[in-house]
N, C-alpha and C positions, 0 to 999 in steps of 0.2 A: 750398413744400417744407419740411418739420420737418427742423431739425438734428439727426443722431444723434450727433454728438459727445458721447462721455462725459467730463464736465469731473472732470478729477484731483487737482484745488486740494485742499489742504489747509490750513485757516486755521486757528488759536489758538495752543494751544503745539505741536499734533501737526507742525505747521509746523517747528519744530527741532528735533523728533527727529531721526535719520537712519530712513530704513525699514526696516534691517535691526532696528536696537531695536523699534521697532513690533511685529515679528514676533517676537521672540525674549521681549520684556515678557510676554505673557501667559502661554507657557511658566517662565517663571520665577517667575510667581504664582504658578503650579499649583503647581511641587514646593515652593514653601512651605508654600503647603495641606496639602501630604501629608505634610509632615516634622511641624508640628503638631496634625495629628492622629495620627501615629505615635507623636507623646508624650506628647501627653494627650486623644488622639482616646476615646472609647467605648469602642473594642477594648480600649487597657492599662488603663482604668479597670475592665473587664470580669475584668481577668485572675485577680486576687483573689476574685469572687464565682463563676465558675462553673469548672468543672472544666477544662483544654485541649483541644482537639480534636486526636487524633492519627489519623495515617495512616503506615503503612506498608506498602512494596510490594516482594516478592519477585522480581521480576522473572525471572531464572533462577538454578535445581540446577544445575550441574555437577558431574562426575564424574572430577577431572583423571587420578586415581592411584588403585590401592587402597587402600580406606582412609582416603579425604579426600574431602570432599564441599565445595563452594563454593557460597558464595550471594553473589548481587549485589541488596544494598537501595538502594532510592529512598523518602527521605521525601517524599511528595507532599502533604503536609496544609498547614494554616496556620501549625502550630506546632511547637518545634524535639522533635524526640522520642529520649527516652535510653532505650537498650535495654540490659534488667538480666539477660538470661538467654535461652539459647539452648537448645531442646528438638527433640531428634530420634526421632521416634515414642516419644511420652508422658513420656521421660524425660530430664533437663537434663546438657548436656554440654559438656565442655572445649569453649571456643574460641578464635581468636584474632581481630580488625578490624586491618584498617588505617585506624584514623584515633581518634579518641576517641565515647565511645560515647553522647554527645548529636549526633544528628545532624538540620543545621539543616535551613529549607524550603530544598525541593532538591537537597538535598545526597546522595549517597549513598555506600556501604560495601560493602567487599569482607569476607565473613567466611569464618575456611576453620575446617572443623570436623574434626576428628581421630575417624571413624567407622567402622566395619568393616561397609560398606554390602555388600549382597551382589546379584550380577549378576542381573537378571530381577527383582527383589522388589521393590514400591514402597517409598520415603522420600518420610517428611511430614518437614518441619523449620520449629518454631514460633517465634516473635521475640514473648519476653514483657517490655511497656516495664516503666517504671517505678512507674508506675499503674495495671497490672495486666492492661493491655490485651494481646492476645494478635491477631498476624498469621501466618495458615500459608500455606504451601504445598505441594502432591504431586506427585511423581513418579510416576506409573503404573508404570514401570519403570526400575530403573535401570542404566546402563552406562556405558562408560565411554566419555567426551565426545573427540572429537575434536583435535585441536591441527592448526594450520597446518603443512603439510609435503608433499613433495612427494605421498605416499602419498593422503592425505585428499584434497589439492587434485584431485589425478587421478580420484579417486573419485565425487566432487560432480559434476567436469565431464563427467565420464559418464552419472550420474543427469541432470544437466540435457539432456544429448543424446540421451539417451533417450527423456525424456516432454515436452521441447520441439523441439527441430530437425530429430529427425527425422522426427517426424511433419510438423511444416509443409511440409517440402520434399518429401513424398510426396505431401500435397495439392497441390502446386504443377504437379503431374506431371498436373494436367487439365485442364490452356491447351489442349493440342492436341484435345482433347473437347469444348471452349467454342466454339474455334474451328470446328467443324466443324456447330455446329448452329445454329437458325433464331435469328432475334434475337427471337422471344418467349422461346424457353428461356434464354438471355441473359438478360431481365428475371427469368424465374425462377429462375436462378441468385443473382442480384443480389441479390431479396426474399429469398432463402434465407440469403444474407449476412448481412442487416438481422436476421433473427431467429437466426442465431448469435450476433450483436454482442450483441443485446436483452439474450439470456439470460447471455452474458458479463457485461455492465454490472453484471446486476441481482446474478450471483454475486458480481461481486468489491467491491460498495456491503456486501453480507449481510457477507461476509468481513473489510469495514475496521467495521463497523459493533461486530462479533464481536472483533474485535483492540483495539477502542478500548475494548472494560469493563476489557481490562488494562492499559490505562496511567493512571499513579499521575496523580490528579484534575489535580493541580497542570498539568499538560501538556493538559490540557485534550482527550482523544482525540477526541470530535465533533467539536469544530471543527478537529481536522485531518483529520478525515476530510470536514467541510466544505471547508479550502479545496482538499483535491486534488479534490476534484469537480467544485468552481466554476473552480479557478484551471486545470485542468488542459485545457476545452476555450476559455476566453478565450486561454490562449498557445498555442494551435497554432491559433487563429481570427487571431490578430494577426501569426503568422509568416507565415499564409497569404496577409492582404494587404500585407504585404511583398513578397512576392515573384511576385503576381499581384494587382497595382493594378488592374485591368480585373475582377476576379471572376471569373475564368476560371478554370475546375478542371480538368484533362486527368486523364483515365482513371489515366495512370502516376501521377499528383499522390492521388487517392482511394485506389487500392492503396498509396500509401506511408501515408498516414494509416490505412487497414485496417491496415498490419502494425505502425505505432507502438499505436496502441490494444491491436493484441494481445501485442505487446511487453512496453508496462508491464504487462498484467494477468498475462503467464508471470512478471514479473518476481516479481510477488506472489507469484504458483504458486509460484517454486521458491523464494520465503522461507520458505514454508509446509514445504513439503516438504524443505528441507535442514532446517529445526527437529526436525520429524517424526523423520527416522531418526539427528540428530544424540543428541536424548533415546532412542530407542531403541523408541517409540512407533510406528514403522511399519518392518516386515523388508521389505529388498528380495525382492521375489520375482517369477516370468515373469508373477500373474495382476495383480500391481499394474503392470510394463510393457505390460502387453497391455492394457488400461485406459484408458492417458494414451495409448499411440498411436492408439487409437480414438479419442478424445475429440478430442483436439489436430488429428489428420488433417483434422477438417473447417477447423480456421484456415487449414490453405491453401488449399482453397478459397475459402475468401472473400478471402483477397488476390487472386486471378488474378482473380474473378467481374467487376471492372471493366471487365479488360484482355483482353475477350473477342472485342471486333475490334479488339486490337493487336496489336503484333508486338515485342514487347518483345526484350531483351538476353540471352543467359544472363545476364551482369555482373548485369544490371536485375534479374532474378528471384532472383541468386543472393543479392545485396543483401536485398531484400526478404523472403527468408526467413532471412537471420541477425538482421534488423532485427528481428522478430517471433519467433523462436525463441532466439536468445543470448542475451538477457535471464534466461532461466530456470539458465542456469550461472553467472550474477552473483548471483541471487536464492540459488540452493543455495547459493552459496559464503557471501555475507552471513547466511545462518539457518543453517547448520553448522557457524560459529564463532563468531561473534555475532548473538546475540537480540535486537533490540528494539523491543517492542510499537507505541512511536511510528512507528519506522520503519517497522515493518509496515503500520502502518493507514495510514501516506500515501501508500507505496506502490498499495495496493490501491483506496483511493482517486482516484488519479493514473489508474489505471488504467480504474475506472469514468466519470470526466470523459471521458479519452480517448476511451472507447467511446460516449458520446453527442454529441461533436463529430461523429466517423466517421459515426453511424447519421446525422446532422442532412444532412452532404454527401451521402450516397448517397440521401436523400428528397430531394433538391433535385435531382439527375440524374436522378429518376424524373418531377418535375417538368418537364423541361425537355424532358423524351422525349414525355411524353404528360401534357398539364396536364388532363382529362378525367377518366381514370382514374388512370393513376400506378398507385402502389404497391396503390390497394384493386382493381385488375381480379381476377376471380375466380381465373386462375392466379398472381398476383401473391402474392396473399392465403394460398394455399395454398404457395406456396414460404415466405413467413414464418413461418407456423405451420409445414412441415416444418424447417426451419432449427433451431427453438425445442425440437422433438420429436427431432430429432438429438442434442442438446446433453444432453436429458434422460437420453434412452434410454443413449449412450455415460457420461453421467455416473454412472451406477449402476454402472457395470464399476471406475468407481475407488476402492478401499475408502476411508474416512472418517479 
């Protein structure tokens, strides 16, 4: 019989190290490396021959007051960028920063500009460095921005109950129609599920994918909108066998993962949508609620679709649709007072992970129901594709 014994001797000098210096030595080569090439790396040696690379990013117009227009910069580039002049549609204008007007990587600036903006009209306001480069941004419309207060906040959390909560708890209102029918329609309920989720995922990847061209390079948008994708269905996979060491997935356990997946993606929805009407860029109106309660109504749906022979809580249900609808009134509230591109695309991305954990467990229930067929039986298949054709159809009702 071979020894598998792994022999952990260490002989020569590595023998009187201690092991934490072992581990900590190579780290401490590294940032020598980098401080030496920081000072006479290629880069500073570069700095004299070719011109700098700047980047500047607008991030949001605000609209505090009449009369004053705010802009919040992020330098996102490699190099520190001084800004010589500030132009609000074609022509350069009073302003004032708070901070000095080289600002380093990363760094960013509040500027408030002294303008006689006028309500409904778009403002561009341009940041011209010092080198000549010029960064814009527009307003399609302008108005006048929000501030935290009871009014606002009241406001937001209506919008969010509107085109999130109460649509899901209306969906939710079809347990007792699940319950009454055969367990094939059950499956097709299920698969109907699956192709809500689909087309969810796939919207709100489009959506972080779309949010990350606006964050300033340096932030790196893909890869956050990589890791909420990745990171977001390994931590509700690792919570899972936490708390079912055996792989056991109960009905009420996949309905909670259904309404967290649709949670984070309302949560995107209503970043999106507090920005929207916080810029001024979408009027509340009954055709844009009549819209989202279409759209939304089928998420609840697909949270009961699991728990079609159970018998769940109100508690249980009632849970399950704030878990998946209240999101959307933290989402308005965060994009109706602050904007942030990064934050958006992780969100949205969080969101898309989540919904390919969900779709992964509810293919493995279908598995486990019928390993033969499953999910591609011919009404299986057709409940997917309608699921998919629902999402679309209702999605046309919500204007852009």
């Amino acid at each position: 019989m071979h020894d598998t014994t792994v022999d952990r001797t260490v002989t020569g000098w590595g023998a009187r190290v201690p092991l934490w210096l072992r581990g900590v030595l190579p780290l401490l080569l590294l940032a020598l490396v980098v401080m030496v090439v920081f000072r006479f790396g290629p880069a500073n040696l570069a700095r004299d021959v070719f011109p700098p690379v700047e980047e500047l990013t607008i991030q949001r117009l605000s609209f505090p007051q009449p009369g004053v227009i705010h802009a919040t910069v992020v330098n996102g580039g490699p190099e520190p960028v001084t800004i010589a002049q500030v132009m609000v549609d074609q022509a350069y204008w009073v302003h004032n920063m708070n901070g000095a007007r080289t600002v380093e990587r990363l760094g960013r600036r509040d500027i408030t500009i002294r303008y006689p903006w006028v309500t409904g009209e778009p403002v561009t306001v341009t940041l011209v460095t010092s080198t000549g480069l010029t960064f814009s941004h527009v307003t399609d419309v302008a108005v006048r921005t929000p501030t935290p207060g009871a009014r606002y906040l009241l406001t937001f959390a209506l919008i969010g109950i509107y085109v999130g909560v109460i649509p899901v708890f209306i969906g939710l209102l079809w347990l007792p129609f699940l319950r009454g029918i055969d367990r094939k329609w059950v499956d097709f309920f299920l698969a109907l599920t699956i192709g809500l989720l689909v087309f969810l995922g796939v919207d709100a990847m489009a959506e972080a994918l779309e949010t990350a061209s606006l964050v300033p390079s340096a932030f790196q948008g893909i890869s956050l909108a990589l890791l909420g994708v990745v990171g977001a269905p390994l931590i509700i996979s690792a919570i899972g066998k936490l708390r079912h060491a055996d792989g056991a997935r109960t009905p009420l356990y996949v309905a909670t993962l259904v309404a967290l997946g649709i949670g984070l993606h309302n949560l995107g929805e209503g970043l999106a949508i507090g920005t929207a009407y916080a810029s001024g860029a979408v009027a509340l109106g009954a055709f844009l609620v009549i819209g989202f309660l279409l759209h939304n109504t089928t998420e609840g749906l697909g949270i009961i679709a699991p728990l079609g022979r159970e018998r769940p809580t109100v508690t249980q249900l009632a849970l399950l649709g704030l878990l998946a609808g209240g999101p959307t009134i933290i989402g308005a509230w965060i994009g109706g007072f602050t904007y942030s591109p990064a934050l958006t695309t992780l969100f949205f991305a969080l969101g898309a992970g989540a919904v390919i954990q969900v779709v992964w467990e509810l293919w493995k229930m279908f598995r486990r129901r019928d390993a033969a067929a499953g999910l591609f039986s011919p009404l299986n298949t057709a409940g997917l594709l309608l699921g998919m054709l629902i999402m679309y159809a209702t999605g046309l009702l919500v204007p852009a």
